[in-house]
N, C-alpha and C positions, 0 to 999 in steps of 0.2 A: 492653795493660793488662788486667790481670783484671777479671772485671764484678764481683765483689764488693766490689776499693777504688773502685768508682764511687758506692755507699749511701755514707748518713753515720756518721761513723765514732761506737763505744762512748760512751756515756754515763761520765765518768771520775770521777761523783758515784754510779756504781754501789752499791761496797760501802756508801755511806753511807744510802743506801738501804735495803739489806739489812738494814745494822745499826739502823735508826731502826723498822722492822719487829719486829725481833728485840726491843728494847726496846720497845717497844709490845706485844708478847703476853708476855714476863716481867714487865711494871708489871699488866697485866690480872690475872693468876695472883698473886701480891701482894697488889693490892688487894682481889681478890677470896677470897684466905687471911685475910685482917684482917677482912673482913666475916664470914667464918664464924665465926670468933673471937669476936665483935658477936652474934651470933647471928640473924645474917639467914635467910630461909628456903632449905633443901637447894633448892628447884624453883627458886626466882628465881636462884640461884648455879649451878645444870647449865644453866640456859636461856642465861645471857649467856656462861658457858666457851664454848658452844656454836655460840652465833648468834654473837658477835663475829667470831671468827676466820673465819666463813663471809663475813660481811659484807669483812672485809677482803681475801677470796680476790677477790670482785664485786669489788672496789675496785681491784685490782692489775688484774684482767682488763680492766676499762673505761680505766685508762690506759696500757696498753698494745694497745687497739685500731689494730685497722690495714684501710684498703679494697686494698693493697697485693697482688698477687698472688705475688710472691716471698718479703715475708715473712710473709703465712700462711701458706703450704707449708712454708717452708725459715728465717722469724725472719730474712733477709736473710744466713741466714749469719754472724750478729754473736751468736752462744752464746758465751761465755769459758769454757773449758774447765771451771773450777771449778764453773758452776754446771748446764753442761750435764750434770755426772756428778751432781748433787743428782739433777737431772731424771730422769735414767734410774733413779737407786739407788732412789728411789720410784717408780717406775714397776714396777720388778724387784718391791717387796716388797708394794707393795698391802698391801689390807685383808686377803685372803687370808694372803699373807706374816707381817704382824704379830701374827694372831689364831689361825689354822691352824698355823702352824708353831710358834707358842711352847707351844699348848696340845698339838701331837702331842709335842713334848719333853717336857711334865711327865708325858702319860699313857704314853708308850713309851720314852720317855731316847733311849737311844742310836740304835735304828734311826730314828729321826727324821732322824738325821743324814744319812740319804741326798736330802732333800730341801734339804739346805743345800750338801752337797758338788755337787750337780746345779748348782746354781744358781749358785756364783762360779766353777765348771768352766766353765759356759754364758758366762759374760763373759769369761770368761781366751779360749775358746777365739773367738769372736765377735772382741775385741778383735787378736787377730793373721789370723784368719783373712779377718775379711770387713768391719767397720767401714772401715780407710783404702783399700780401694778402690770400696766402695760411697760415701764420701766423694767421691774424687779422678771419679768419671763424675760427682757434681753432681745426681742424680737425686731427687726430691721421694720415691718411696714406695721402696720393694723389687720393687713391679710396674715400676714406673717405670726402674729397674737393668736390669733382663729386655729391658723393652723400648728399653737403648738398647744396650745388650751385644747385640745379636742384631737391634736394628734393625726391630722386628716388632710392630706393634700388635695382634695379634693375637694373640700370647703375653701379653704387658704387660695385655690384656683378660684372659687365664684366669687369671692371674696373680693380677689382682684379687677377680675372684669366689672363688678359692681362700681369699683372706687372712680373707674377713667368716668363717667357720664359726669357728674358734679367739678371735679377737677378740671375737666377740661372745658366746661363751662363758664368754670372760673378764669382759667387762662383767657379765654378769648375774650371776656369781658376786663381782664386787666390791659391784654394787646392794644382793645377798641379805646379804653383811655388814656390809655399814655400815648398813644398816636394822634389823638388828636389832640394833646398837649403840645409834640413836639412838631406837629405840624404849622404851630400855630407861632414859634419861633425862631424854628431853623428852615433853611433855605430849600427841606424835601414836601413831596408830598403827603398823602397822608397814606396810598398805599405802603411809599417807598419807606414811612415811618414805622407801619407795621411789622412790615420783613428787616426792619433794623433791629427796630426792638427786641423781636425775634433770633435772632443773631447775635445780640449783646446778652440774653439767658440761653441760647447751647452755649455759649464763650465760657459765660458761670458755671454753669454744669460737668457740664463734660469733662471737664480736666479734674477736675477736684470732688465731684460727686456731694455730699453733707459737707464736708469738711471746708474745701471753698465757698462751699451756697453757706453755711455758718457763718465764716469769718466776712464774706461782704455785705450779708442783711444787716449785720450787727454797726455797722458803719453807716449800713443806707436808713440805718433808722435815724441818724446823728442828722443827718441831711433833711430828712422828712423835716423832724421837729424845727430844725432851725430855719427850713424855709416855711414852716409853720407858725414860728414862734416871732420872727425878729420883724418882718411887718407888722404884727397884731403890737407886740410891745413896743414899738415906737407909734403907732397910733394910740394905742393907752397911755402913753405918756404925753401924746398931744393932748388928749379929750381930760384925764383923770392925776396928770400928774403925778403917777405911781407905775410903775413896770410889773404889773401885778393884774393882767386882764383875767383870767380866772376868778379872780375874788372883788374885782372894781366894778366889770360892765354892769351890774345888777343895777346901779344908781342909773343906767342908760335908759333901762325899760321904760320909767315914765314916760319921760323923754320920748322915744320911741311911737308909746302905743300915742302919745297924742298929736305927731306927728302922723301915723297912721289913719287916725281919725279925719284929721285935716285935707287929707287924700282922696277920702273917702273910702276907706277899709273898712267892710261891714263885717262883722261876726257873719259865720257860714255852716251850712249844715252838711256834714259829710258825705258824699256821693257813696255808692255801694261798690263793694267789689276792687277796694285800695285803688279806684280811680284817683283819689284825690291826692298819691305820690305824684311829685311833681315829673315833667319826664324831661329830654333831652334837648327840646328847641326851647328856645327862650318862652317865658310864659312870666304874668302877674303874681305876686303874692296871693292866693286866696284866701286868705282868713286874718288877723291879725296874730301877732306873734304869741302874745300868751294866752290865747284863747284856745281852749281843749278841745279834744275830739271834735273840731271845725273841719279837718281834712282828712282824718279816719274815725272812724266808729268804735266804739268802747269797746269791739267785739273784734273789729278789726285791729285796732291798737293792741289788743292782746295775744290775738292769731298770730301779730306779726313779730310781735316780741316771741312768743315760742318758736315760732319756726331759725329767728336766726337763732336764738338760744341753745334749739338742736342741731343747727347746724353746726356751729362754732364748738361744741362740747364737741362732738361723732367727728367732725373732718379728717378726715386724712390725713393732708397736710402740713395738721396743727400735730394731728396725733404722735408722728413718727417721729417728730423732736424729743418726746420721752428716752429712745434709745439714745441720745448723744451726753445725755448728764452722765455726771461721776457714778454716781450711786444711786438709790431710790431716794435718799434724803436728800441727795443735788436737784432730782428729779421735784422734790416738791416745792424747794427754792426756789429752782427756774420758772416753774407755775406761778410762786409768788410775785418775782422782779418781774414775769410777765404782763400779769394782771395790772400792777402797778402801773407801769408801763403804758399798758390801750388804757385803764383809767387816766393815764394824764391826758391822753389826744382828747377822750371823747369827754373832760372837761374843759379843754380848750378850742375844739371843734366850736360850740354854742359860742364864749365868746369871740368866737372868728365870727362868727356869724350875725351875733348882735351891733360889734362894730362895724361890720361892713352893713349892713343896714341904717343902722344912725347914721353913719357920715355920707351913705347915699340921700336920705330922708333929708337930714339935716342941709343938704346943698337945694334941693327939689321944692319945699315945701313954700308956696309964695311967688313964685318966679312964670314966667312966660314962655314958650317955646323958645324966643329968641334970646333967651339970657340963659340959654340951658350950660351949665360948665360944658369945657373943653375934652375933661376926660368920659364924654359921650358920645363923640364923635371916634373915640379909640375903640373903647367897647364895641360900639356898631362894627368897624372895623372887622374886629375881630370875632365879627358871628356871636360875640358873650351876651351883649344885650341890646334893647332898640326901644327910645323916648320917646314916641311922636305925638302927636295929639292928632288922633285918627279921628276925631268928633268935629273937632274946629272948633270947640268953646274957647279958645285962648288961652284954658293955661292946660296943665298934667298931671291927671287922674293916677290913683293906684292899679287904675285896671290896662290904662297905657305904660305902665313903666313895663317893661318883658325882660326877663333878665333869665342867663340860662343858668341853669340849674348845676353842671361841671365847669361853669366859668367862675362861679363863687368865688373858691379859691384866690383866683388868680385876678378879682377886681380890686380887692381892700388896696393892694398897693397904688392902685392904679387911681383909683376915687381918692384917697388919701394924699394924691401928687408925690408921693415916696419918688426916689431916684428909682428910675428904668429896671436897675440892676435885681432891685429889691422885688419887681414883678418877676424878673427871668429866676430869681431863686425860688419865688414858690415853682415855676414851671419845674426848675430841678429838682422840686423837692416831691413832685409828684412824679414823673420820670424815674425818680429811686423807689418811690416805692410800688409803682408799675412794674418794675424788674424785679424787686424782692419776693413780691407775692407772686409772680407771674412762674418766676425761677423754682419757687418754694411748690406748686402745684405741679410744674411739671415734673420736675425732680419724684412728687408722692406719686403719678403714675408708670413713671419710668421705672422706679423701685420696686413697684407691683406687679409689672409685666415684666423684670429678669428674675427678682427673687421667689415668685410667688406662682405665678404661673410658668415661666419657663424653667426654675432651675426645683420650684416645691412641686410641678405636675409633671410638664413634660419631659425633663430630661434632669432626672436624678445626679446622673455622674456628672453633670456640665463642670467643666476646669473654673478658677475661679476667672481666668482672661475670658472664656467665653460669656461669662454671668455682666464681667465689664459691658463686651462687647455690644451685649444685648440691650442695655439698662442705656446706654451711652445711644446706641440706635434708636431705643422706644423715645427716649425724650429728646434726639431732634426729629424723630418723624411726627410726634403730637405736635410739638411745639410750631414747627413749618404748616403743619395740617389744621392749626389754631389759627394761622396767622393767613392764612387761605382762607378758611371762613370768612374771618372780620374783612376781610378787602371783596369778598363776593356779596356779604348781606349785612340790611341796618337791623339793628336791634338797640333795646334801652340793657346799658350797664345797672342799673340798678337793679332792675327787675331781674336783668338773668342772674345775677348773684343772688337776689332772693330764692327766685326756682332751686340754686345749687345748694344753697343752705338748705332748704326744704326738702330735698333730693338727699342728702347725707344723710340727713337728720332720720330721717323715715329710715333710710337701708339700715342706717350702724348702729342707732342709738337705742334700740330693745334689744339686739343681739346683746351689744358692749354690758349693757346693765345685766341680763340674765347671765351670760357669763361669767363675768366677776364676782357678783352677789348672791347669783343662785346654782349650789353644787348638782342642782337636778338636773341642769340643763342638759340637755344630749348635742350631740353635734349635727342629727335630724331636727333638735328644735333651736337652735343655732342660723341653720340654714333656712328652715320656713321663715324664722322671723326677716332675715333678709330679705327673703324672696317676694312674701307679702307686703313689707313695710314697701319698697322699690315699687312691686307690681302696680299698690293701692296708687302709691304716689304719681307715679308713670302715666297710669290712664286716667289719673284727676288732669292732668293737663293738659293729654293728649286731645282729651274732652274737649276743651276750652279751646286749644289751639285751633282744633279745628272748624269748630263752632258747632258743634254738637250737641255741645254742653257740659255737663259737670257733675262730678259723683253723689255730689251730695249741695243743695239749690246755695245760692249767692254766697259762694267760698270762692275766693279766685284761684286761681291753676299755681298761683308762686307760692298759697299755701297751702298746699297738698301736705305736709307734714302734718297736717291735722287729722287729716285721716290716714297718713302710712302708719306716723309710728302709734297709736292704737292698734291697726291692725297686725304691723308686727309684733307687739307684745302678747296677743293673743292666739296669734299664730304660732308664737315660740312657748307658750306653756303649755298649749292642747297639746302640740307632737311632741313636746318632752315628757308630757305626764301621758302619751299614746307609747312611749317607744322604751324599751327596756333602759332602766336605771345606770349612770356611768358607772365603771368599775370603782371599788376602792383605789387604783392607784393614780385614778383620775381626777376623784376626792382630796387625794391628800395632797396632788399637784395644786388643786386652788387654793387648799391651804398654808401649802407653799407660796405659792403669789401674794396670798395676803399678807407674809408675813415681810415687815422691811427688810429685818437686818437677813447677812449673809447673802451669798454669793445671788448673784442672776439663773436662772434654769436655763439659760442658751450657756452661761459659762460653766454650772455643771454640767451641763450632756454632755460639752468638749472635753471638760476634765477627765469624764467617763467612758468617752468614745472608744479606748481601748479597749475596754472591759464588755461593753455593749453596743448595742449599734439601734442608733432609733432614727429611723429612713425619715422621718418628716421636719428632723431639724434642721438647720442649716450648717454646710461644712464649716469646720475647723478653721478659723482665720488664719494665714499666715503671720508667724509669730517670728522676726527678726531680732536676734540676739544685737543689743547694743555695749558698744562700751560705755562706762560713767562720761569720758569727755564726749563722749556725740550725746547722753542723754542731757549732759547741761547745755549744749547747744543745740540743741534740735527746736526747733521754731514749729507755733503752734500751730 
């Protein structure tokens, strides 16, 4: 018998759940459109949009708490595919995702597109490559994969330490944007925003481990969309008469480019070295929207799509959701509804982005400083963007209009004259998913530093309360240590999530692949490839950083993936074809991995723990005899 129909089986009052949830933040958004109506105050109606739905995220994580060692790690393995891919497709688009990406589409259109083609590339290719068998071994992290594929605690420990640099570059670029979202509606600052933030994911964590961070991504994805969704669809149904902006704005681009013209947007020739991502102060359109490689290079457009491509396939944090599906077959499910999933944002991202450009355009084009609309005095306000006619010719150039790049988002409502409410939901809706991805990354290195390093290197016998202990400490000493950075130094969100991607991509993504698909690999070339793909990547930036320069001439430092993961790939066949052949039973383990059906190799070894003892796997989950009435009632 398999050890996971030993847990008690799905909660079958699930979706009712969901859906009592779901109407519960549409009645909120409602009553709180009626009171603006009423004319209650802008600050009292941004504070409860805000704090409710936070409160309710505490609410989900506190019942679903668990003292349970196998389903913190691994949620017991009871994720239903559906909502497992909620969890990843937020995970994938973060605050970074929702804010960075929509806004590099309004300032560059089309080469923007490379960071979207990377990213469902990175699932498509993840989903066939490496999800159902990092499933089928059963393993808690991606260290944890390492170290049972290769049987070596000692990999499985470098393994770990590898995972925190990317992770927690990501955390602190999720921290820096959701703080300055919520700084921009609620009554803190933008330190005190950080260490909130920070506070509301150990809240997520800690009590519940997977199993909570599970059940509240899959909610905060509901939130994302619809503060993504219900502005763009009521302006599509101003401009297009049809609730359907994914498949309408195309009729806008005419429209558009020759409004652009009128401005004077000149076609542009791409600066070197992904200068021409847009960055975090307010800045002009430079190129027109569907003009190509205007603001990356054919070369760089492609760099840049590999590098998030390997990031998003190799992550960590994306990885470690394979353990929480039913089966290997749930496992390739939840890859699907995932993919599905960031496919629907990142074709509704563009048109977020086209409409919010036409009904800027469309108000601007013709007009004089002093007939500039009223909702550009809010923007300025709000640091988002600034109209002025720096020349004094009378009227307003495309090279005066500056609009910030993470305020995107949070304009269309605003340009569109939508009710107040409809602004503070995008804010919420970036806010959810600032704590989804934020929580989901610190969680992959918390998991890495008890499972993998403390409980698979140093301390064999650890209890499983001490393995809690530890996993519960590592992810609020990152998470507080994240959130200390962002309140000490500025950096661009975009860019550092680039570098992390490129950072993954390099460490995992030759390991992952000779692993899986090549039974020569040894656990010496296992570990070169690591080492090299990081090293290469590591001192391409360090290069740059410092101004020394660069591995290899006009590559910029965020895509060092171009030179890690070559290097690690080469690095990992020289030392596996230098280093004596794995054994046959190490053989027939990846043969076992490949194959779906039948049990997990973490729930054979438990099964067999009696009989033998293999020091590199992980203890024996406690397994708590249920009765049938607690198993129909046990909530998921």
């Amino acid at each position: 018998m398999s050890l996971q129909n030993q847990y008690r089986p799905l909660n079958p009052r699930l979706g009712t759940h969901y859906a009592i949830f779901v109407s519960a933040f549409t009645s909120l958004l409602l009553v709180l459109a009626l009171l603006e109506q009423l004319g209650a105050p802008k600050l009292w109606l941004s504070h409860a949009m805000i704090v409710i739905p936070l409160l309710l995220y505490v609410a989900i994580a506190i019942l679903t708490r668990t003292l349970d060692l196998h389903e913190f790690f691994s949620a017991s393995r009871r994720m239903p595919p559906v909502f497992g891919g909620l969890a990843l497709a937020v995970t994938a688009i973060g605050g970074v995702g929702l804010f960075a990406l929509t806004g590099s589409l309004y300032l560059i259109g089309f080469d923007a597109l490379a960071l979207a083609i990377g990213m469902i590339s990175g699932f498509a290719l993840s989903a066939v490559l490496f999800v159902p068998f990092l499933r089928k071994t059963g393993a808690y992290t991606l260290p944890g994969f390492f170290r049972l594929r290769y049987d070596s605690g000692m990999l499985g420990a470098v393994a770990g330490l590898l995972v925190l640099p990317p992770v927690a570059i990501l955390l602190a670029a999720e921290l820096r944007i959701g703080a300055f979202v919520t700084s921009l509606f609620a009554s803190v600052s933008f330190e005190a925003a950080v260490f909130c933030g920070a506070a509301l994911i150990i809240a997520t964590l800690v009590i519940g481990g997977l199993r909570s961070l599970g059940w509240t991504q899959s909610v905060q994805y509901t939130v994302v969309m619809g503060g993504l969704l219900v502005p763009l669809v009521v302006v599509a149904i101003q401009e297009t008469n049809l609730p359907l902006p994914q498949l309408t704005y195309g009729w806008l681009l005419e429209r558009l480019s020759i409004n652009e013209v009128a401005l004077g947007t000149s076609a542009a020739t791409p600066p070197p070295m992904l200068e021409g991502l847009p960055g975090e102060l307010p800045e002009p359109s430079s190129k027109p929207f569907l003009q190509p490689f205007g603001a990356l290079s054919r070369t760089d457009f492609a760099f840049l799509a590999f590098c998030v491509l390997a990031g998003v396939a190799a992550m960590p944090s994306l990885l470690l959701r394979s353990g929480s599906a039913i089966t290997t077959e749930q496992s390739r499910r939840m890859m699907g509804w995932s993919t599905l999933f960031v496919g629907f944002f990142l074709i509704t991202a563009p048109a977020y982005a086209v409409f919010t450009k036409y009904s800027v355009l469309e108000q601007i084009v013709g007009i004089t400083p002093s007939q500039l609309p009223s909702w550009i005095g809010s923007l300025r306000n709000a640091g988002l963007a600034d109209f002025t006619d720096r020349n004094g010719n009378g009227v307003i150039s495309a090279a005066e209009m500056l609009i910030s790049r993470d305020g995107v988002a949070l304009s269309l409502p605003i340009v569109a004259g939508l009710p107040f409410i409809l602004v503070v939901l995008a804010a919420t809706a970036g806010i959810a998913a600032t704590l989804a991805a934020g929580a989901a990354h610190a969680f992959a290195a918390g998991s890495a530093i008890s499972d993998d390093l403390y409980h698979g290197f140093i301390h064999r016998s650890a209890t499983h309360g001490k393995r809690l202990i530890v996993a519960r400490l590592s992810m609020v000493i990152l998470t507080i240590g994240a959130a200390w950075y962002v309140t000490m130094n500025d950096f661009d969100v975009l860019r550092a999530a680039i570098a992390a991607f490129s950072l993954a991509g390099a460490t995992f993504l030759p390991p992952l692949l000779l692993s899986v698909w090549w039974k020569r690999t040894t656990k010496w070339g296992a570990l070169a490839a690591m080492l090299a793909g990081a090293s290469v990547a590591v001192a391409h930036m360090a290069l740059q950083l410092t101004g020394v320069g660069t591995l290899f001439p006009d590559l910029s430092g965020e895509l060092a993936a171009i030179l890690g993961v070559p290097a690690g790939f080469v690095a990992g066949v020289a030392v596996s074809l230098l280093t004596p052949q794995p054994t046959p039973q190490m053989k027939a383990l990846v043969d076992d991995m490949r194959d779906p059906s039948g049990e997990a190799l973490f729930d054979k070894a438990m099964r067999l723990a009696p009989f033998r003892k293999r020091p590199s796997l992980p203890e024996t989950p406690q397994i708590t005899q249920r009765k049938p009435e607690d198993a129909r009632d046990a909530t998921a």
